[in-house]
C-alpha positions as CSV (number, residue, x, y, z in Angstrom):
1,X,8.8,-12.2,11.6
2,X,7.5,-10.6,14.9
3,X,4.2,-9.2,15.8
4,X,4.8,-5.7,17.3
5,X,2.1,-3.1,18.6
6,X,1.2,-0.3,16.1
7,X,2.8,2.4,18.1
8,X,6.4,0.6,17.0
9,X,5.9,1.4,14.1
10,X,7.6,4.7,13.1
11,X,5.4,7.7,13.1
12,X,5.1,8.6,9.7
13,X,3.7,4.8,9.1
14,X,1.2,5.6,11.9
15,X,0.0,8.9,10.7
16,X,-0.4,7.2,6.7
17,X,-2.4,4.5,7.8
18,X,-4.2,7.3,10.5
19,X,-5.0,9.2,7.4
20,X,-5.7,6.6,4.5
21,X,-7.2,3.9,6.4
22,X,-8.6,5.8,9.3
23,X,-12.1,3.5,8.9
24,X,-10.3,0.2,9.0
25,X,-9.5,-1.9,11.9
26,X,-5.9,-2.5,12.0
27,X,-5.5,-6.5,13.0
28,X,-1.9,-6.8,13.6
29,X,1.1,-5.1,12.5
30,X,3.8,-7.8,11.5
31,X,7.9,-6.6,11.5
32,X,10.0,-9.0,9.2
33,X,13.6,-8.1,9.3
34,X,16.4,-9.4,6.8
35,X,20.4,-8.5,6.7
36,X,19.6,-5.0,4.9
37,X,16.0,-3.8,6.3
38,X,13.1,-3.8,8.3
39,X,9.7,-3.8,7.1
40,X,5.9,-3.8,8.5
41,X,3.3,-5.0,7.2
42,X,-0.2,-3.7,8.4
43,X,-2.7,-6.3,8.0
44,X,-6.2,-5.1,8.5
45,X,-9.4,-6.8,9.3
46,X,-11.0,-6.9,6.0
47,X,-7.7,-8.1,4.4
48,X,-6.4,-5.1,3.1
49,X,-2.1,-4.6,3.8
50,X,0.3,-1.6,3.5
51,X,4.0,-2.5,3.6
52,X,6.4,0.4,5.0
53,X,9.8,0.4,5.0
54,X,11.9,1.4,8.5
55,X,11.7,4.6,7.7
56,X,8.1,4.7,7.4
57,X,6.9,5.5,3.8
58,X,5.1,2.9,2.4
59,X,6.3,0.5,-0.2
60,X,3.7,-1.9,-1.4
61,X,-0.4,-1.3,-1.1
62,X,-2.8,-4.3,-1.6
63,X,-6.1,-4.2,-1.6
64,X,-8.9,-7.2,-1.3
65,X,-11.6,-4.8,-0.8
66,X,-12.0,-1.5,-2.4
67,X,-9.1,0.3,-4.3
68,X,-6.0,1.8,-3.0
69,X,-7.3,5.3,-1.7
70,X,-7.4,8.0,-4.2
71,X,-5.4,10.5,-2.7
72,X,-2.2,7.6,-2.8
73,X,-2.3,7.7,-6.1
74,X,0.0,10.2,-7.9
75,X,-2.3,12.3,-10.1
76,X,-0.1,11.3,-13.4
77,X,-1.1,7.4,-12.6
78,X,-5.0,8.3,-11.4
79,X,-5.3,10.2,-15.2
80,X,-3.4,7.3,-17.3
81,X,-5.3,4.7,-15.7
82,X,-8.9,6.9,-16.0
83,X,-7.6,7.8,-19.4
84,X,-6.6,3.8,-20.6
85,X,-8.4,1.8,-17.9
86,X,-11.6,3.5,-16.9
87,X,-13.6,0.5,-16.1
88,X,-11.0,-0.8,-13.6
89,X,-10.0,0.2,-9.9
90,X,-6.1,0.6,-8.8
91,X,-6.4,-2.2,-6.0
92,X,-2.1,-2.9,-5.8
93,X,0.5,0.2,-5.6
94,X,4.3,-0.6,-5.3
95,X,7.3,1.9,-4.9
96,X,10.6,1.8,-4.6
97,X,13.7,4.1,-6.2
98,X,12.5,2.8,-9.8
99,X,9.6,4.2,-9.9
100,X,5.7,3.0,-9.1
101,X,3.9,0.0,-10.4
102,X,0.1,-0.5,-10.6
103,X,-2.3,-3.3,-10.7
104,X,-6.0,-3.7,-10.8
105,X,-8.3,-6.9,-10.8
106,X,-9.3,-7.9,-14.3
107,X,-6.9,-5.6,-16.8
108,X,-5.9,-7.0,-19.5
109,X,-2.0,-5.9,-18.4
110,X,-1.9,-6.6,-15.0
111,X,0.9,-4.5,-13.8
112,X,1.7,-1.2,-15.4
113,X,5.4,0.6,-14.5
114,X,5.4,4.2,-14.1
């Protein structure tokens, strides 16, 4: 693990956290690299991470304050959740060739697949 500046990261990881998270203060951007991949993780000040693969999309979303921004969240998981789980904010998003998974604080299920 290695603490790079935010510009290293690859643009379309700059221009999601620009866009999503444009109100919160990045406080470090950490690249952990294994035999088959790269990752960053964007920590920011109020505790809140995105992960993004080297290429830039982003693969895991976890959030200590708030939930993960609405417009994140593809519009078939924002209507089961409102549908099932109105009471309870989307505060983790992970995605990765299988699919997305979801999890909020308090639900009953924890993680939903999608």
């Amino acid at each position: 693990t290695e603490k790079v500046v935010f510009g290293k990261m690859p643009k379309s990881a700059q221009e999601f956290v620009q866009t999503y998270f444009a109100k919160e203060n990045v406080q470090d951007v950490e690249l952990n690299r294994d035999d088959k991949s790269e990752k960053y993780t964007v920590s920011f000040a109020n505790g809140n991470q995105v992960v993004f693969d080297n290429s830039g999309d982003w693969t895991e979303i976890n959030m200590k304050v708030g939930p993960v921004p609405a417009n994140v969240v593809p519009a078939n998981i924002k209507a089961h959740v409102s549908n099932n789980y109105s009471k309870y904010q989307i505060v983790q998003m992970m995605q990765n060739d299988k699919g997305y998974q979801v999890g909020n604080r308090s639900c009953e299920t924890g993680i939903i697949r999608f």
